[in-house]
TIKOLVO-153664 format. One record per residue (C-alpha): residue in three letters; x, y, z; residue number from 1. Coordinates in steps of 0.25 Angstrom, whole numbers. Example, Ala and Ser with C-alpha at 12.3 -4.5 7.8 and 13.67 -1.06 7.14 Angstrom:
+---------+-------+-------+-------+-----+
: residuo :     X :     Y :     Z : num :
+---------+-------+-------+-------+-----+
:     ALA :    49 :   -18 :    31 :   1 :
:     SER :    55 :    -4 :    29 :   2 :
+---------+-------+-------+-------+-----+
//
This chain:
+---------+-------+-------+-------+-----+
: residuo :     X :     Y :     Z : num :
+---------+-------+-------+-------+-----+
:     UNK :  -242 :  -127 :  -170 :   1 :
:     UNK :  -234 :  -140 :  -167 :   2 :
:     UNK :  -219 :  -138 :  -162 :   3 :
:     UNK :  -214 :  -144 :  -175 :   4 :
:     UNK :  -221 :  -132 :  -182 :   5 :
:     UNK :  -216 :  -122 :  -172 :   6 :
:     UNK :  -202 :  -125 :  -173 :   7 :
:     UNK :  -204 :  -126 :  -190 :   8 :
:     UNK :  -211 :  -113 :  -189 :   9 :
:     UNK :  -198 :  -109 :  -181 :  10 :
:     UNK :  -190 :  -112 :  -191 :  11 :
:     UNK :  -197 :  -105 :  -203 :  12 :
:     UNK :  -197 :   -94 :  -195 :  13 :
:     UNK :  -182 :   -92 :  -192 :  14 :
:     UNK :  -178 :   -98 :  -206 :  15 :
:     UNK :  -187 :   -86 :  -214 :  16 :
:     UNK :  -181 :   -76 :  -203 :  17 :
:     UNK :  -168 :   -80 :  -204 :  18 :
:     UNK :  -169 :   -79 :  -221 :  19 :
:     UNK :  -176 :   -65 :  -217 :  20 :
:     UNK :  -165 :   -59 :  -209 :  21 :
:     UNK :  -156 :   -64 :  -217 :  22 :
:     UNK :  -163 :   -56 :  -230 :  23 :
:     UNK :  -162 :   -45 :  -220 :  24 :
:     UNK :  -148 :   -47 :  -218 :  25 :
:     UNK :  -143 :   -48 :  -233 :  26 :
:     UNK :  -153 :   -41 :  -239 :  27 :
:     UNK :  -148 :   -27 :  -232 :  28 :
:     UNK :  -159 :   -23 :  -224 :  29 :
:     UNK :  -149 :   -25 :  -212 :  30 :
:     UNK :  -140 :   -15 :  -216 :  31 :
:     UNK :  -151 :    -5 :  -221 :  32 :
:     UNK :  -156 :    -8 :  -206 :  33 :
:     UNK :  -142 :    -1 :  -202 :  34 :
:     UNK :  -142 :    10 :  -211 :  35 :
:     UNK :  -158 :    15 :  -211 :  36 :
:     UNK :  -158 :    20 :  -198 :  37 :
:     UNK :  -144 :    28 :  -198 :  38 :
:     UNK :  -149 :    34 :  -212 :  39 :
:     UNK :  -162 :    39 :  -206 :  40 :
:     UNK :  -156 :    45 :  -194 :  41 :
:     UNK :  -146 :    51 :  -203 :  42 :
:     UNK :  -157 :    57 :  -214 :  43 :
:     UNK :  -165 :    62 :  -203 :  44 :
:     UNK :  -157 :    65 :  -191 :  45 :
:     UNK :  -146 :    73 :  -199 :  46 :
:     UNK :  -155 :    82 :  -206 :  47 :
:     UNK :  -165 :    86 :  -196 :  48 :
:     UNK :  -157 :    85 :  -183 :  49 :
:     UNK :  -151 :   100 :  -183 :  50 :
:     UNK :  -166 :   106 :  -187 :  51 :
:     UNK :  -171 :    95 :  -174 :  52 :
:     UNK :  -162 :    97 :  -165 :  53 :
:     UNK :  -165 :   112 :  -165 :  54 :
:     UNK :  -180 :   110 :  -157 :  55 :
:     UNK :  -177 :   111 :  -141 :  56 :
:     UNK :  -175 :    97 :  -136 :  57 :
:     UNK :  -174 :    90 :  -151 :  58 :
:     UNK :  -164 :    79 :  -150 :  59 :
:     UNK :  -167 :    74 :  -165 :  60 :
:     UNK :  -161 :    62 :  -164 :  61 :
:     UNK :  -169 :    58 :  -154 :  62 :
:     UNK :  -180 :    63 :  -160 :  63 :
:     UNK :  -176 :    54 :  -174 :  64 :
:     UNK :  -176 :    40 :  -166 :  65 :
:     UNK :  -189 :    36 :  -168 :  66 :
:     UNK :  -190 :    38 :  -182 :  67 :
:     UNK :  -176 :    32 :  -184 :  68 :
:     UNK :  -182 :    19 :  -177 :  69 :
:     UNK :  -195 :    20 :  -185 :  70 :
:     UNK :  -186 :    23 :  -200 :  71 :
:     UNK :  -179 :     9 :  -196 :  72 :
:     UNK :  -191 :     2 :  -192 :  73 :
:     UNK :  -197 :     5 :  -206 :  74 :
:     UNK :  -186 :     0 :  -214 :  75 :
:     UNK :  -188 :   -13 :  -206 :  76 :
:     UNK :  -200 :   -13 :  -210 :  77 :
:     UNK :  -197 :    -9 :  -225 :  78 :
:     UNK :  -187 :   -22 :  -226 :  79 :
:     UNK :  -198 :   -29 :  -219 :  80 :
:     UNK :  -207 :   -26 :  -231 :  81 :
:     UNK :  -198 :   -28 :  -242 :  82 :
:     UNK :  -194 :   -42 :  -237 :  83 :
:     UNK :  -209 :   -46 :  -237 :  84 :
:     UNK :  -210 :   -39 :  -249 :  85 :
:     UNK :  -198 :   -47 :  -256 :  86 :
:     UNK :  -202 :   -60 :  -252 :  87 :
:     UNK :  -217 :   -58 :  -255 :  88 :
:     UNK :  -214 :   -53 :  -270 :  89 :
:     UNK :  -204 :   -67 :  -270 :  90 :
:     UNK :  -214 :   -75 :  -265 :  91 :
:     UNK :  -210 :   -80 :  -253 :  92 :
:     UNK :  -220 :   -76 :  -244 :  93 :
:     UNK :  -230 :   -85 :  -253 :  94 :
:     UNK :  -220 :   -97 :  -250 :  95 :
:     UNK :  -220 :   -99 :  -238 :  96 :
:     UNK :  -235 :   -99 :  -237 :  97 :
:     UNK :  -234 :  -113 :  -245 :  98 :
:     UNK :  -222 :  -117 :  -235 :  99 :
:     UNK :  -226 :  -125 :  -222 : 100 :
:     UNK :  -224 :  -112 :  -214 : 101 :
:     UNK :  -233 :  -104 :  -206 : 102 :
:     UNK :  -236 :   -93 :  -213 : 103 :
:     UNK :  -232 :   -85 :  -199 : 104 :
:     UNK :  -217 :   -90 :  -201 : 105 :
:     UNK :  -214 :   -78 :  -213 : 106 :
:     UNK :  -219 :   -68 :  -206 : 107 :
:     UNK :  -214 :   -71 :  -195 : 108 :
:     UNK :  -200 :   -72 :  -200 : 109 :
:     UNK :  -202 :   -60 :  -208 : 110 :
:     UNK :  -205 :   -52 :  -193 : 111 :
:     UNK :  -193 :   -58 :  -189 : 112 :
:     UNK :  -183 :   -53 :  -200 : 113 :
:     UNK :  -191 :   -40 :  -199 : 114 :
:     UNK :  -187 :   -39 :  -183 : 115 :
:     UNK :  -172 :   -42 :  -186 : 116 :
:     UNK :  -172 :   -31 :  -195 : 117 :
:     UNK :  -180 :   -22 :  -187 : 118 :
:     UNK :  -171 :   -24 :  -176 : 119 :
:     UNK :  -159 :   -21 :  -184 : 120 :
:     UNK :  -165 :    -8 :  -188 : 121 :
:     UNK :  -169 :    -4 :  -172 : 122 :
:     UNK :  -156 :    -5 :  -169 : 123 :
:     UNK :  -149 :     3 :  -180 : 124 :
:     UNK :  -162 :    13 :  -178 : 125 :
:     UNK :  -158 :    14 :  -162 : 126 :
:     UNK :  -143 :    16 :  -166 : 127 :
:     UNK :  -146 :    26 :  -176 : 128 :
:     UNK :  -154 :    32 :  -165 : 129 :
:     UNK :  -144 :    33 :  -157 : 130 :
:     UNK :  -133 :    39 :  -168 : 131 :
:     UNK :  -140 :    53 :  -170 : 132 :
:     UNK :  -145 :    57 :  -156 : 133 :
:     UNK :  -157 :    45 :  -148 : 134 :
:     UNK :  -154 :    42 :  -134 : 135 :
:     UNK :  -165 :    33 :  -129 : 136 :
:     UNK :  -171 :    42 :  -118 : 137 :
:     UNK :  -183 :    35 :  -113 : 138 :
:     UNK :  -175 :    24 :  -106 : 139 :
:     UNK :  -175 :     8 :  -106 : 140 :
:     UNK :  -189 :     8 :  -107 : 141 :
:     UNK :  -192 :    18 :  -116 : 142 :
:     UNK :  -182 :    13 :  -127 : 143 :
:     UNK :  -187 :    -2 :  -124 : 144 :
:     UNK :  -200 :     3 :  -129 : 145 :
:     UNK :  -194 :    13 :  -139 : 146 :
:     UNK :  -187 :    -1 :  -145 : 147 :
:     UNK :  -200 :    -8 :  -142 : 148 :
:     UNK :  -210 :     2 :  -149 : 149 :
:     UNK :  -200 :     4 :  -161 : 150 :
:     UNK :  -198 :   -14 :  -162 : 151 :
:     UNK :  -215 :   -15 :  -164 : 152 :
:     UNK :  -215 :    -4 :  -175 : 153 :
:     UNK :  -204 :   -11 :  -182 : 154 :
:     UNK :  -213 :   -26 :  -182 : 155 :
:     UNK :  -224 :   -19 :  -185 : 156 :
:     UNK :  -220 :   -11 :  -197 : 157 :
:     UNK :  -211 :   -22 :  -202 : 158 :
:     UNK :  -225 :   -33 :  -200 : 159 :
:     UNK :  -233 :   -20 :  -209 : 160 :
:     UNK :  -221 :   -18 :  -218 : 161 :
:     UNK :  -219 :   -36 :  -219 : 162 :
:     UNK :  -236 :   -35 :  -225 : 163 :
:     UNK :  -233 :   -24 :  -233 : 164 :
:     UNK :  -222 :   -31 :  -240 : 165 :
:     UNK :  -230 :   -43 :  -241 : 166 :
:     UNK :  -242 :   -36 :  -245 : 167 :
:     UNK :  -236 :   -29 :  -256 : 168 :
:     UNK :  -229 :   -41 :  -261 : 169 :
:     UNK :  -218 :   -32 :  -268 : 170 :
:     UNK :  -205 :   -24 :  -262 : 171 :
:     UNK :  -209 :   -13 :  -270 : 172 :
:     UNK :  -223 :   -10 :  -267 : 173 :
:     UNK :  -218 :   -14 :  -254 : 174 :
:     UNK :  -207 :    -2 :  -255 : 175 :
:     UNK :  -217 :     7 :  -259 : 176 :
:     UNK :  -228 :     4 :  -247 : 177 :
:     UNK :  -217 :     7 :  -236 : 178 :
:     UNK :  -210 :    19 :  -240 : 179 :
:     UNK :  -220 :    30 :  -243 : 180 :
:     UNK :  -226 :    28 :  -228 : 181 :
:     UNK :  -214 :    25 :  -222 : 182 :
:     UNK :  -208 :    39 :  -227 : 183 :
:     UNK :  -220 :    48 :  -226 : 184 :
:     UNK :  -223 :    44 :  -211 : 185 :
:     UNK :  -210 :    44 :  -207 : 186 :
:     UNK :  -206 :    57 :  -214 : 187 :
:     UNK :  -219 :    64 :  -207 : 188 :
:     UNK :  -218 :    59 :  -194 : 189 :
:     UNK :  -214 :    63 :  -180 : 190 :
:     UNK :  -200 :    54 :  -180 : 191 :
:     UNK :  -192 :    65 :  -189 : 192 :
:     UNK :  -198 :    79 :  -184 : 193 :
:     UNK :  -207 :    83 :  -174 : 194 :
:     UNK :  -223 :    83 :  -175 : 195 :
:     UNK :  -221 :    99 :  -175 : 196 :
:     UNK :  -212 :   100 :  -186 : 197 :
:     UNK :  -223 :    95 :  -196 : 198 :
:     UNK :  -233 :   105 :  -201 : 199 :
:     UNK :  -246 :   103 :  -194 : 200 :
:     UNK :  -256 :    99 :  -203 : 201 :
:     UNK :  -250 :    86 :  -204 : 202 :
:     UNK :  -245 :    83 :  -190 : 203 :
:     UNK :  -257 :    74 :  -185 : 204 :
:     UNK :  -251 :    66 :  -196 : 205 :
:     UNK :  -237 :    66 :  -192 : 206 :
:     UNK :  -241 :    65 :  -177 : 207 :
:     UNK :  -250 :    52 :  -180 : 208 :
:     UNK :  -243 :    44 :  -191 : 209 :
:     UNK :  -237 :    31 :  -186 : 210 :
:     UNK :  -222 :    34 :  -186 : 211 :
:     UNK :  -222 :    48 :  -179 : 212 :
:     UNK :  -232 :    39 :  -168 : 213 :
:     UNK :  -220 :    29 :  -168 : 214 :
:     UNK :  -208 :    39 :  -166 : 215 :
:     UNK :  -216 :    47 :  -156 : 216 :
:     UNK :  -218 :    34 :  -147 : 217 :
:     UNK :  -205 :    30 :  -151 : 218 :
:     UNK :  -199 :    45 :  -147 : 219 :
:     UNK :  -208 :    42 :  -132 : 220 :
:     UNK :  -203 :    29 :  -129 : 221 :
:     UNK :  -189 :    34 :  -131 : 222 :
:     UNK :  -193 :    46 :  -122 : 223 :
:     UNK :  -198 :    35 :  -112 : 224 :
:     UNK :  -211 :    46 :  -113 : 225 :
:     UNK :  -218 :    36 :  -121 : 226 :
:     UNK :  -235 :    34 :  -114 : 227 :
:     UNK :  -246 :    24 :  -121 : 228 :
:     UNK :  -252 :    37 :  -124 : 229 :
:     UNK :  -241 :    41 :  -133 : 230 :
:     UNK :  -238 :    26 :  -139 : 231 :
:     UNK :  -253 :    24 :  -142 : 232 :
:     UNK :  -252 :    27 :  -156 : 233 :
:     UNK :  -240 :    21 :  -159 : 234 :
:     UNK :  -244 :     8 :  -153 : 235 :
:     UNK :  -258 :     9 :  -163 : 236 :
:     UNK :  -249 :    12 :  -176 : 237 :
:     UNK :  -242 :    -1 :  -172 : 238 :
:     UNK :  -255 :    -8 :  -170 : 239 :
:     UNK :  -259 :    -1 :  -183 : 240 :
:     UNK :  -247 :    -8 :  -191 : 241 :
:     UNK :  -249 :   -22 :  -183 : 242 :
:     UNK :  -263 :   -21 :  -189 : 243 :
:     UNK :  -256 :   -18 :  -204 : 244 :
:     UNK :  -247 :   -28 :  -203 : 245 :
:     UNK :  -256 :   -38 :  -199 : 246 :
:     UNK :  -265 :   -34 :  -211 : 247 :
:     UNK :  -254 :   -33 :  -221 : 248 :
:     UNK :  -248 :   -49 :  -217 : 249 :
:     UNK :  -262 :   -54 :  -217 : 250 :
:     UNK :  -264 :   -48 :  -230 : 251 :
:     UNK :  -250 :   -53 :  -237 : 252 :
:     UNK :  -255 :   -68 :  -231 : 253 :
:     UNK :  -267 :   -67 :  -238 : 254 :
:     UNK :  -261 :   -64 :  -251 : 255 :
:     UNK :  -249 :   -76 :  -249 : 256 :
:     UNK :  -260 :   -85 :  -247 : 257 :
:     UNK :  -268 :   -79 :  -259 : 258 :
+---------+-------+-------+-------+-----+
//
């Protein structure tokens, strides 16, 4: 690529991510990225914390912090999807393909507007945390690779949740394919009770599923207890959704081209 298209390239890219954020910013999704993380920690923390905190050594707001991350995280993703969604069902996407634009420029924009908002909802997520009970306890390294691990699951469920909403080409098909997983898995999972307070014919289920892999790596790296044995899974669920997403944009490409 010649310089003059790099630096046209450039600008494409920060003229889309700027009309991006900016969507994020009026649209709401900004103050939704304040308000999702408190409203977990409260519909989960409040009711269960005086059963929780009743098991020896149970600090339940400690215990909550991964799946207070992971609940903010998912609504990152969700936006991600309904934007995708949106500007599919209004064409867009196929614009731009007969634009003299490198058909990397969207997506790329579209990763970016998806990182400002998923940092917006970290750092709500981390104050949250912090509100009912977290203390990071695993030191500067251990919450580096607590931030670390929780930033790759947010780009990889926003790339998934991106192809999903371009896939489906409609924010309510869109809507539909995101909220049945999202609550079943995060509802059976190891984030809100312990694997022991499940009946036991379905705990290899709950043990093994993705988010209950996440909040116990997350849970380890905050514990500064964390091995590559441990994060092993985790970091194959990841792959796992690089794969997917991967599938998912080279699908929605084909079909714009179609």
């Amino acid at each position: 690529m010649t310089p003059q298209l790099t630096v046209r390239a450039l600008q494409q890219w920060w003229a889309l991510s700027g009309r991006g954020v900016s969507k994020v910013l009026r649209g709401g999704e900004a103050v939704f990225a304040l308000v999702s993380p408190v409203l977990v920690s409260l519909c989960f923390y409040l009711p269960l914390r005086s059963i929780m905190d009743m098991a020896p050594g149970m600090n339940y707001g400690q215990f909550l912090m991964p799946i207070v991350f992971l609940q903010s995280i998912n609504f990152a993703a969700s936006s991600a999807a309904m934007r995708a969604a949106f500007d599919g069902a209004q064409g867009i996407n196929t614009r731009f393909r007969v634009l003299p634009m490198s058909p990397l420029v969207p997506m790329l924009a579209r990763t970016a507007t998806n990182g400002v908002l998923l940092l917006m909802s970290l750092v709500c997520a981390t104050l949250a945390s912090l509100a009912i009970g977290w203390r990071p306890g695993g030191g500067f390294w251990g919450t580096l690779g607590l931030f670390a691990f929780a930033g790759l699951i947010g780009v990889l469920f926003a790339w998934v949740a991106d192809g999903i909403g371009l896939v489906a080409g409609s924010p309510e098909a869109t809507s539909q394919a995101l909220s049945l997983p999202t609550l079943i898995l995060g509802m059976m999972s190891t984030g809100l009770v312990p694997l022991s307070e499940f009946p036991e014919w379905i705990q290899p289920f709950v043990r093994n599923q993705p988010i209950s892999q996440f909040a116990d790596s997350m849970r380890a790296l905050d514990a500064g207890t964390a091995t590559w044995h441990l994060l092993t899974p985790s970091l194959w669920w990841c792959t796992g959704l690089a794969v997917t997403a991967l599938v998912l944009l080279a699908v929605s490409t084909r079909r714009t081209r179609g």
